[in-house]
Backbone bond lengths (Angstrom), bond angles and torsions (degrees), N, CA, C in turn:
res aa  C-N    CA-C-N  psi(-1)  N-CA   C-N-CA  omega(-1)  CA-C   N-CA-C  phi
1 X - - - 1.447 - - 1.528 109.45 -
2 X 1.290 114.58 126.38 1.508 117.54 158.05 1.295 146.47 -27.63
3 X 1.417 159.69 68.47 1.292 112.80 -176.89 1.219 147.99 -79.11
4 X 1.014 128.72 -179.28 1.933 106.42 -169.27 1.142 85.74 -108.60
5 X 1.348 108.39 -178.06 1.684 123.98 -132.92 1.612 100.95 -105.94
6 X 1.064 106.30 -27.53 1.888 105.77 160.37 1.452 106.17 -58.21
7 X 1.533 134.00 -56.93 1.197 121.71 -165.70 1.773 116.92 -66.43
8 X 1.648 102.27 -17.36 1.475 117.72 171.76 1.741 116.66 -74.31
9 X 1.460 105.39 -18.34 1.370 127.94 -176.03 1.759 96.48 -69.36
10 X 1.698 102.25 -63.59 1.467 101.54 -160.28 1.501 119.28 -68.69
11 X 1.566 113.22 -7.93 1.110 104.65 -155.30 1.597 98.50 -99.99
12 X 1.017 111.95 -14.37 1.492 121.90 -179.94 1.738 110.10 -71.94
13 X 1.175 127.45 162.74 1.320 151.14 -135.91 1.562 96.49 -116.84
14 X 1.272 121.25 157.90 2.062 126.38 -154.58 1.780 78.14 -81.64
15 X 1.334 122.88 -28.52 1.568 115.03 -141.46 1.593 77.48 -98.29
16 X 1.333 166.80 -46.51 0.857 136.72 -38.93 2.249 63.26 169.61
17 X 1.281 106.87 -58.47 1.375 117.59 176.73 1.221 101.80 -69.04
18 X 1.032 137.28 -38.85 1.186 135.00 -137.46 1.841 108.27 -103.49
19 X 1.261 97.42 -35.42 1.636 114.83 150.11 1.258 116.29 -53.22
20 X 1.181 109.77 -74.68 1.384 106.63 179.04 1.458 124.23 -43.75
21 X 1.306 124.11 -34.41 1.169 125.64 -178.67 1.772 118.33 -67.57
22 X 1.685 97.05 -30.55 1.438 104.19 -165.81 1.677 82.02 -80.85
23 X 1.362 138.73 -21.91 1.605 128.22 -172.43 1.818 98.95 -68.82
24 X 1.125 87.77 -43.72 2.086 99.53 -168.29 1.570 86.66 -55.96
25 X 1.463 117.94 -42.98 1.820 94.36 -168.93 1.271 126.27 -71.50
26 X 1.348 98.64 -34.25 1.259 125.77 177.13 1.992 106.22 -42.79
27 X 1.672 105.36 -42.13 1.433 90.66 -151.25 1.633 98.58 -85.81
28 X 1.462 107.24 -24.41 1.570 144.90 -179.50 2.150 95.72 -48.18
29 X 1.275 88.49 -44.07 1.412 71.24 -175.73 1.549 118.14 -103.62
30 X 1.629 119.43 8.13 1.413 135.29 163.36 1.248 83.34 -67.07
31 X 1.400 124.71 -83.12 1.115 122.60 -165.15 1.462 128.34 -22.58
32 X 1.216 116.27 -56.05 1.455 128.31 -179.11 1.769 114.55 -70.62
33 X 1.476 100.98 -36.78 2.121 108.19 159.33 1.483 114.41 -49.91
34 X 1.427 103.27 -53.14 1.064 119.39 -170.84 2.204 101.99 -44.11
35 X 1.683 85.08 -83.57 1.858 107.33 172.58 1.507 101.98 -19.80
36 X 0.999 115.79 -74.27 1.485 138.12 -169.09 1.602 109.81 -43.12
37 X 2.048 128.23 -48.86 0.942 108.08 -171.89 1.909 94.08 -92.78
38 X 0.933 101.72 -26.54 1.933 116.67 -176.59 1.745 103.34 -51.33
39 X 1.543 120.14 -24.31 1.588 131.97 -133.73 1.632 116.33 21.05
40 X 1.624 107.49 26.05 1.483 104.64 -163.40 1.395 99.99 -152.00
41 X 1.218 116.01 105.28 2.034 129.58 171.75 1.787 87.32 -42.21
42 X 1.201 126.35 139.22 1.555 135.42 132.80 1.324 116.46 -57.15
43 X 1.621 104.80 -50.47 1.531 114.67 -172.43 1.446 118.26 -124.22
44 X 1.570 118.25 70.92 1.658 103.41 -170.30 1.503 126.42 -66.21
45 X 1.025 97.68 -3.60 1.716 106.39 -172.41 1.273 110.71 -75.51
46 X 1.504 115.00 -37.75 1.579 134.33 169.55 1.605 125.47 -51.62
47 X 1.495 115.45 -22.60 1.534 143.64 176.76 2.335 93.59 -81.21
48 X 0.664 98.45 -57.71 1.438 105.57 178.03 1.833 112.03 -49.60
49 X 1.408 85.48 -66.12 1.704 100.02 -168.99 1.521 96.84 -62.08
50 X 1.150 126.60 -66.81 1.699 120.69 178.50 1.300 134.67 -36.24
51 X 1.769 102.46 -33.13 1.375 113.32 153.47 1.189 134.49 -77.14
52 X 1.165 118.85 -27.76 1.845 122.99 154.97 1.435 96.61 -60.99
53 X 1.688 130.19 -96.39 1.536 111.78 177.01 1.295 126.44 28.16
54 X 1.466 95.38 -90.57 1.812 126.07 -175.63 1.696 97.65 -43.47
55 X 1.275 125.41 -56.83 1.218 133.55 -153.82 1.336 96.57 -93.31
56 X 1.598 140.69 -26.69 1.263 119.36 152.18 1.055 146.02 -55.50
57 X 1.771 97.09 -20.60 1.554 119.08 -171.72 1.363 101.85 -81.94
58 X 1.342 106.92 -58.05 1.863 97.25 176.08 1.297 135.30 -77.08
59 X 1.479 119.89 8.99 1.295 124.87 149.93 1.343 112.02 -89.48
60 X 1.696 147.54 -12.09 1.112 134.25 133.82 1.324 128.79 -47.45
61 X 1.557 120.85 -19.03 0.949 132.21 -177.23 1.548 126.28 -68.65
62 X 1.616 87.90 -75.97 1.761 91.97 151.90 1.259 146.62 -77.98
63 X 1.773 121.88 14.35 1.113 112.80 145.20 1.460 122.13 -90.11
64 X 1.827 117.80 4.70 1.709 107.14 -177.07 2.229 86.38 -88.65
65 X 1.386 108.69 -13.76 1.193 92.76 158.87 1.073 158.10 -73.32
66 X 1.726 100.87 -26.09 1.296 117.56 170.87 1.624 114.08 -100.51
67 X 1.155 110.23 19.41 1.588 130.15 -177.31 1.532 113.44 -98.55
């Protein structure tokens, strides 16, 4: 059985989140270089999802803090 990607979220480590998050920005803002010299997303849906990501990651974040 699978798990979905929240339960892959919790089980992972603050440092471990916290990486990951700086990767999500990282791609978040290719993305937007990219748009910018292209004037045209390839993939706009990908600008969305990376920003949920990011924002899943750091609300896993601060509840292993306030946990």
């Amino acid at each position: 059985m699978k798990k979905s990607v929240k339960q892959e979220l919790r089980e992972k480590s603050v440092n471990d989140l916290q990486e990951s998050v700086g990767e999500a920005r990282t791609k978040l803002f290719h993305l937007h270089t990219t748009k910018s010299l292209q004037k045209k997303a390839d993939k706009p849906h990908e600008f969305r999802e990376t920003r949920r990501q990011i924002a899943r990651m750091k609300t896993f974040i601060q509840e292993k803090y306030e946990g």
